[in-house]
C-alpha positions in Angstrom: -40.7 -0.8 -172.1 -40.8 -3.5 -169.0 -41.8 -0.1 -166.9 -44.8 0.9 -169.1 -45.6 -3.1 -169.6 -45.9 -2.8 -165.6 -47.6 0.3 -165.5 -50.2 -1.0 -168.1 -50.9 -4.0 -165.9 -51.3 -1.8 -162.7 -54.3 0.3 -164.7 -56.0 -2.9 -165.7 -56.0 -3.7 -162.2 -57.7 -1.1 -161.3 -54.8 0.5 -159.2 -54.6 4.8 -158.7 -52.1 6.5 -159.9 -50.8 6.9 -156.2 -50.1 3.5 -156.1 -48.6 2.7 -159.2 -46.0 5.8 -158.6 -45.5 3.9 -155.3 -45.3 0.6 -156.6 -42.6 1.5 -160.0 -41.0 4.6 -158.6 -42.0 6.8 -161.1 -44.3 9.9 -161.6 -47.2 10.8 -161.5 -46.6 12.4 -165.1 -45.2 9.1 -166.5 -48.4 7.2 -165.5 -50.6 9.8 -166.8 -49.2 9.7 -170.1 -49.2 5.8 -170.4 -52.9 6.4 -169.4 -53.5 8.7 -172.0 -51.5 6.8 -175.0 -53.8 3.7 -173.8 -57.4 5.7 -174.2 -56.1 7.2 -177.5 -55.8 3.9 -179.0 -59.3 2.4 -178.3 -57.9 -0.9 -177.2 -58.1 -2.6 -173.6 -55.2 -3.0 -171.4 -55.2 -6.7 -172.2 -54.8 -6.2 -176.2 -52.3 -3.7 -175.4 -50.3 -6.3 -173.4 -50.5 -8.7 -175.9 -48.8 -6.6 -178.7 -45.1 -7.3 -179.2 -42.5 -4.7 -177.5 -41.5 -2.7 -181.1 -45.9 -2.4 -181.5 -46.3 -0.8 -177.8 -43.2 1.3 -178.4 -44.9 2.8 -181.3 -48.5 3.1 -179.8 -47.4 4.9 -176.4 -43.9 6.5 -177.7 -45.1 8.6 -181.1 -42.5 10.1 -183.6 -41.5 13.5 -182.4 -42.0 15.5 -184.7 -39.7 16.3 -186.8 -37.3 19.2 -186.8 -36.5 21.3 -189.7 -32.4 20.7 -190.0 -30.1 23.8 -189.8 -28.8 24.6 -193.2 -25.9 25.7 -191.6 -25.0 22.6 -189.6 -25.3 21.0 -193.4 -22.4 23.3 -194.8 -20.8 22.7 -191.5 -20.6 18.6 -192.0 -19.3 19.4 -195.7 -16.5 21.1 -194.4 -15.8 19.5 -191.5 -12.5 17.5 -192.9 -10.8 20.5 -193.9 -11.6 22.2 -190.7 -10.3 18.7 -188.7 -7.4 19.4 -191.7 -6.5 22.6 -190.7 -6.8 21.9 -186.6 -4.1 19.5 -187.2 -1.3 22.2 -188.5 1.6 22.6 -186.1 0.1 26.2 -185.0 -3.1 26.1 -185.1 -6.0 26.8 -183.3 -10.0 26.8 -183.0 -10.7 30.8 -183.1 -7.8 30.4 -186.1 -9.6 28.2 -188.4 -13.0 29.8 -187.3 -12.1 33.3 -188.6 -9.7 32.3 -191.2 -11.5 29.5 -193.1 -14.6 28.8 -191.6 -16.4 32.5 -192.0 -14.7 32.9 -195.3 -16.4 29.7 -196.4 -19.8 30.5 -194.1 -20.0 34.2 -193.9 -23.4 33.3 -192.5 -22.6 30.8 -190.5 -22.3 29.9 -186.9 -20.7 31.9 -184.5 -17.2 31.0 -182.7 -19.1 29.2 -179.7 -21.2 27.1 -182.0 -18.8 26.3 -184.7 -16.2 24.8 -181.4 -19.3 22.9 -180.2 -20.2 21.0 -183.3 -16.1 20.8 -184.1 -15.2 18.7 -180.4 -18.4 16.5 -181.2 -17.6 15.3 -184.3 -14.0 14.7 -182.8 -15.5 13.0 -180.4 -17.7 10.9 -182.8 -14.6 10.1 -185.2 -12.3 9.8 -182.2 -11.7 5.6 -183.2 -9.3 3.7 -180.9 -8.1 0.4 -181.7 -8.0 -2.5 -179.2 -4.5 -4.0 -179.7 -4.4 -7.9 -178.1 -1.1 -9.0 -176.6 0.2 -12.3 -177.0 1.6 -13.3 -173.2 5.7 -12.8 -172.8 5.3 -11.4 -176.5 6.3 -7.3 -176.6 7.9 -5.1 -174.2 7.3 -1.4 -174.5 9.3 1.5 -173.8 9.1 5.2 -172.8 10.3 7.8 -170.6 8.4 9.7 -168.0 7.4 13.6 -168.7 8.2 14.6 -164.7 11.3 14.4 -163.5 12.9 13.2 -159.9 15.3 15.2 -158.3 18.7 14.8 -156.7 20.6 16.9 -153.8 24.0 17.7 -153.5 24.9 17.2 -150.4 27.2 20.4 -149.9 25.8 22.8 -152.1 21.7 21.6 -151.6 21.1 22.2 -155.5 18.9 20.0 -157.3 20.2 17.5 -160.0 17.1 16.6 -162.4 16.7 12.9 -163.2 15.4 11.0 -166.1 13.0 8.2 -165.6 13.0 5.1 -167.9 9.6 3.0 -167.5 9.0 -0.2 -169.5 6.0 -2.3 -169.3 4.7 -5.8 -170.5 1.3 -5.0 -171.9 -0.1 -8.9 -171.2 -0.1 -8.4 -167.3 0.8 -5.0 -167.1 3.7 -5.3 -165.4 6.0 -2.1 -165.0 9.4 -1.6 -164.6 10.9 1.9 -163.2 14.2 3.4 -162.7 16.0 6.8 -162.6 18.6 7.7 -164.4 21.1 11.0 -164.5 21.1 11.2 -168.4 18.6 9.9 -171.2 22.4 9.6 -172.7 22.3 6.2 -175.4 25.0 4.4 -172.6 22.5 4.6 -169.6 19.4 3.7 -171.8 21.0 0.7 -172.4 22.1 -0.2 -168.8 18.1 1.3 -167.8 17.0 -1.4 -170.8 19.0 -4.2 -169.0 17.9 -3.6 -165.4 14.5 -4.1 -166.7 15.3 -7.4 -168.3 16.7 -8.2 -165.3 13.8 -6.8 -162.8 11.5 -9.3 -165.3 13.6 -12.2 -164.8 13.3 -13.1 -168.4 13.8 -11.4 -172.3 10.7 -11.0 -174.7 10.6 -11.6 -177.9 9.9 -8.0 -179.0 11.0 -4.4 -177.8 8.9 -1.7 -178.8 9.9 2.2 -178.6 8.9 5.9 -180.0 11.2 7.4 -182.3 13.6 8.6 -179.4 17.1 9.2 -180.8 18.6 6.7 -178.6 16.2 4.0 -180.4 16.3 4.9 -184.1 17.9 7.4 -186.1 15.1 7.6 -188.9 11.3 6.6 -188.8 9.3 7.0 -192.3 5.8 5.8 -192.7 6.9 2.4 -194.1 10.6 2.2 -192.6 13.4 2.9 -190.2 16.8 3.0 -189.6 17.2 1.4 -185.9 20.5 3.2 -184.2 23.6 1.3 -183.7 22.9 0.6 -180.1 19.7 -0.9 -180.7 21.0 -3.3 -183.4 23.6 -4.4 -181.0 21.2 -4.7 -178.1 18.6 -6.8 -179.7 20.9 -9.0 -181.6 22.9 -10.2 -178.6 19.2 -10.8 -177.4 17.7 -11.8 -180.1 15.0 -9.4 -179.5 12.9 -8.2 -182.5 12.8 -4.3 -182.4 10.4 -1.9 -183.3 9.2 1.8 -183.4 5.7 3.3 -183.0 4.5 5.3 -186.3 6.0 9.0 -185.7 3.1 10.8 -183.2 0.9 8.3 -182.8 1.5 7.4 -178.6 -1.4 5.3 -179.0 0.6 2.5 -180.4 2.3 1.9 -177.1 -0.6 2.5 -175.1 -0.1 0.3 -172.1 3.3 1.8 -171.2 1.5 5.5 -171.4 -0.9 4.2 -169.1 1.7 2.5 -166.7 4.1 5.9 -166.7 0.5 7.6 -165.2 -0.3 5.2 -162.7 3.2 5.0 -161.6 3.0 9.0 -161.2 0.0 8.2 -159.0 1.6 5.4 -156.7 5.6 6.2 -156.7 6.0 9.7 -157.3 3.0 10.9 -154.8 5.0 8.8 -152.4 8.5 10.3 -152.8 7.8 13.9 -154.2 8.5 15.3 -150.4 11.9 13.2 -149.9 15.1 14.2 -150.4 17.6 11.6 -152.1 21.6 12.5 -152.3 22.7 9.4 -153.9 21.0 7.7 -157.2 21.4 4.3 -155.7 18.7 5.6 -152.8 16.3 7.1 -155.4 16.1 3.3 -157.0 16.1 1.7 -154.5 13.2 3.5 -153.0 11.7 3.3 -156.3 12.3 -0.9 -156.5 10.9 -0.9 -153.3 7.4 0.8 -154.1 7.3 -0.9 -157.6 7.3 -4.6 -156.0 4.8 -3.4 -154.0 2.6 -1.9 -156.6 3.0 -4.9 -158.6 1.6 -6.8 -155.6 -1.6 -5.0 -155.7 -4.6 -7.0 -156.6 -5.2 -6.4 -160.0 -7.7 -8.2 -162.4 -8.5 -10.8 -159.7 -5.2 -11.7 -158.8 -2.2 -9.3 -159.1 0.3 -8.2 -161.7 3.1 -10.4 -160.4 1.3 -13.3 -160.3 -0.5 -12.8 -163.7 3.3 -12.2 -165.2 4.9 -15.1 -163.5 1.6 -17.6 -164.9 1.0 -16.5 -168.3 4.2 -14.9 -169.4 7.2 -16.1 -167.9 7.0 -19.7 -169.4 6.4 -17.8 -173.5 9.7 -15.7 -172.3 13.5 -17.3 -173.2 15.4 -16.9 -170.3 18.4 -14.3 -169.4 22.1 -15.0 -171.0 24.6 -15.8 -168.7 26.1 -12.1 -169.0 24.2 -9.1 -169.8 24.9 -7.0 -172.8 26.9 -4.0 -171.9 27.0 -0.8 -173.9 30.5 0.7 -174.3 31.9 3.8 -175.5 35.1 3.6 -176.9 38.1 5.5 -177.7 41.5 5.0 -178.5 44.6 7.5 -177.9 47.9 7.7 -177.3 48.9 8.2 -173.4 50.9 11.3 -172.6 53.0 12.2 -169.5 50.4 12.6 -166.7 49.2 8.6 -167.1 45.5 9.3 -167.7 43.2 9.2 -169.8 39.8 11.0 -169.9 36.6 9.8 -169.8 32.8 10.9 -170.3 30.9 14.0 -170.9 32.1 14.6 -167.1 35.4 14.5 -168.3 36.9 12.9 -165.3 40.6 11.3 -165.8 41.5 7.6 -165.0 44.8 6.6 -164.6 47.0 3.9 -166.5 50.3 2.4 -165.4 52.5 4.7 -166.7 54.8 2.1 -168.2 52.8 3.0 -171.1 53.4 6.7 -171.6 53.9 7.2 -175.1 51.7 4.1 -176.6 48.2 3.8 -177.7 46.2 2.9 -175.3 42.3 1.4 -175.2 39.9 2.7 -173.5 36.3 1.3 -173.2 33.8 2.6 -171.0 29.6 2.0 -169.9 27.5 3.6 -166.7 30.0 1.3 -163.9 33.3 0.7 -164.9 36.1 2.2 -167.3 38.4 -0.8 -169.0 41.8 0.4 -170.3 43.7 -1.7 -172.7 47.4 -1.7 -173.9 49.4 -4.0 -175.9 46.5 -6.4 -177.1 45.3 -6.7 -173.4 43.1 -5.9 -170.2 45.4 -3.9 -168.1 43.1 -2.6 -165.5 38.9 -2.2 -164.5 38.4 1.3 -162.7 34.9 1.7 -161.0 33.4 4.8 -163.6 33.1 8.1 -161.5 31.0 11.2 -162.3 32.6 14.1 -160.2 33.4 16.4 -163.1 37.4 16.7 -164.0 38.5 14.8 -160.7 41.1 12.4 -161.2 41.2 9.2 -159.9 44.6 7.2 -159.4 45.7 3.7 -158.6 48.9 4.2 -156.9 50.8 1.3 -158.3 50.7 3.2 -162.1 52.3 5.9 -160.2 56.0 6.6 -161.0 58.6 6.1 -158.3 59.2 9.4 -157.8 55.4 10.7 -157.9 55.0 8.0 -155.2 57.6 9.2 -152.8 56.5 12.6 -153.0 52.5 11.3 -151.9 54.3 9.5 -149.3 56.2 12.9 -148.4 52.9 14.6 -148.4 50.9 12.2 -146.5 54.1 12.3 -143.9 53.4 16.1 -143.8 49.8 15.9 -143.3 49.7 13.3 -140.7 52.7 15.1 -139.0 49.9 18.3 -139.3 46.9 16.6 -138.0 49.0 15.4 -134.9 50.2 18.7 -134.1 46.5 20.4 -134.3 44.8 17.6 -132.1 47.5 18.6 -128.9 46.3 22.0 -129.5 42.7 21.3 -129.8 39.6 19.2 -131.7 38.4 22.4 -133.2 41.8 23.2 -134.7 42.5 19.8 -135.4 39.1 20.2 -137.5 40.4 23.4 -139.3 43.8 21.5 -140.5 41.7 18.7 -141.9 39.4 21.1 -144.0 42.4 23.3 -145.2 44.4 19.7 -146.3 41.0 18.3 -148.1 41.2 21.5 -150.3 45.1 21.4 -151.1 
């Protein structure tokens, strides 16, 4: 309206069409048909000007006329819940619903093309999203990325997949990222407190999907919250919570960090090779700091965490909660117990052979107790069936004979280095596999 206000003025002035084009970078065609709306009224540019916006409009932009609606688009709109209805079943698909409700409702209806392009817009038209407002230091969410990183073995060159964990603070968007071997409930946990940790601080509110780890059962109007969970936000005293079962838009903000993250972390390590985990999170904590860094929102997520919702956050206990498995059994002749999916055997001084023994285990350390007590801490190993043994809860006689062999070997090694490096080599190889 301000263009054909200006336009009007221009042709009261006198001006030619050349320079009015010139002058409000339009057409020639536009002016013309301001011109012509103008004559057709019978009034002079001045009374023109003088009419209120919603009066010009109506003067120089007539009613089109109008168009004679499609009965079929009519039968369409009547049906169109059912068809949304039926796009929703667990199989389904467009041509489906097309030829198997639609034309048996419509024979005379619209074709498969049509029918899909009236279908997305009123998806698109119905498509409501509500904008959820979080309270500063309030909720933290919780999700696990769809891609995998990747592992090496170091002798063999295969490829270990690796789960990633991502939780984010929806106030300031700040993300937390870290790879894991298993989505197994013990490292969700320890992933859970690293990012308590990383933040410095514990929300009031943890908020999942209905991964098994997090609850057991989700209904519409209840759950049933997994063991774990319970124990992890009680010794926290973190409220938790589940999104509504398939509904990712309830934790948004931590679908949108797990994206962004794909952009800034993952293009950045996809072509390097990691052998230990410790190196892929540490590469990972490395990026994260300084994606967090970035400006964001005229300052950056750091600093917009550390203002608004650090001081609404309690702060960290003075130990974090650990997650243990637990077993109890009774320790046979060999002096070990096993431990793990991994099945890998710790031992135990074997002044216990024959009682029950304790064992309690999380993602660093294996705890063994006998008689009431704390006997010994081993660091937790993952090589699959290996065995490691602390040599005081060896028996005298299994001792002497490790000294015997060690003797051997050493006496072995000495003998190959006179003959040569390359045989002393060999011997080494051939004791490491004995």
């Amino acid at each position: 309206m301000l263009r054909q206000r200006e336009i009007l003025s221009l042709l009261s002035q006198g001006r030619s069409q050349t320079s009015i084009c010139s002058i409000v970078h339009c057409s020639k065609r536009s002016v013309s048909e301001v011109s012509k709306a103008a004559r057709d009224t019978g009034k002079s540019y001045g009374e023109l000007l003088a009419l209120s916006d919603s009066e010009l409009l109506t003067i120089l932009s007539p009613q089109d006329q109008v168009l004679v609606e499609d009965p079929r688009k009519a039968e369409l709109e009547r049906l169109m819940p059912e068809v949304i209805k039926r796009l929703k079943g667990k199989h389904a698909t467009m041509q489906f619903v097309h030829e198997t409700f639609y034309k048996n409702q419509c024979p005379d209806g619209y074709g498969y093309t049509q029918f899909k392009l009236h279908v997305s817009k009123y998806r698109e038209s119905h498509d409501y999203s509500y904008h959820n407002d979080y309270e500063p230091g309030e909720q933290m969410q919780i999700d696990f990325a769809g891609d995998a990183l990747y592992l090496t073995d170091r002798n063999t060159g295969k490829s270990q997949k690796l789960v990633v964990l991502v939780c984010v603070m929806p106030y300031s968007n700040l993300p937390f990222m870290m790879a894991m071997p298993k989505a197994t409930t013990e490292w969700f946990f320890h992933g859970l407190n690293k990012a308590l940790e990383f933040m410095g601080a514990l929300p009031k509110e943890a908020k999942s999907d209905n991964m098994k780890q997090w609850v057991t059962k989700s209904e519409r109007y209840s759950l049933t919250l997994s063991d774990g969970t319970v124990e992890w936000a009680t010794y926290y005293s973190i409220e938790p919570t589940a999104c509504r079962v398939r509904q990712p838009r309830d934790k948004g903000p931590v679908e949108s960090a797990v994206n962004h993250l794909y952009h800034y972390i993952y293009a950045r390590i996809e072509n390097d090779v990691f052998y230990e985990l410790a190196d892929v999170n540490g590469r990972i904590w490395e990026l994260l700091d300084e994606y967090c860094s970035l400006p964001y929102k005229g300052s950056s997520r750091w600093e917009i965490f550390e203002k608004y919702e650090l001081p609404n956050m309690r702060p960290l206990p003075q130990q974090m909660y650990r997650f243990r498995m637990r077993k109890e059994v009774k320790l046979g002749a060999s002096y070990h117990v096993c431990v793990g999916s991994e099945r890998h055997f710790y031992s135990v001084p074997c002044k216990y052979v024959g009682q029950m023994v304790k064992v309690m285990w999380d993602v660093t350390s294996v705890e063994i107790y006998a008689e009431g007590k704390l006997v010994w801490t081993h660091d937790r190993k993952y090589d699959p069936y290996g065995y490691t043994t602390e040599k005081s809860h060896m028996p005298e006689a299994h001792l002497a004979y490790e000294h015997n062999r060690s003797q051997n070997a050493a006496m072995l090694i000495d003998r190959a280095q006179r003959v040569g490096p390359f045989t002393k080599w060999a011997v080494e190889n051939i004791l490491q596999r004995t």
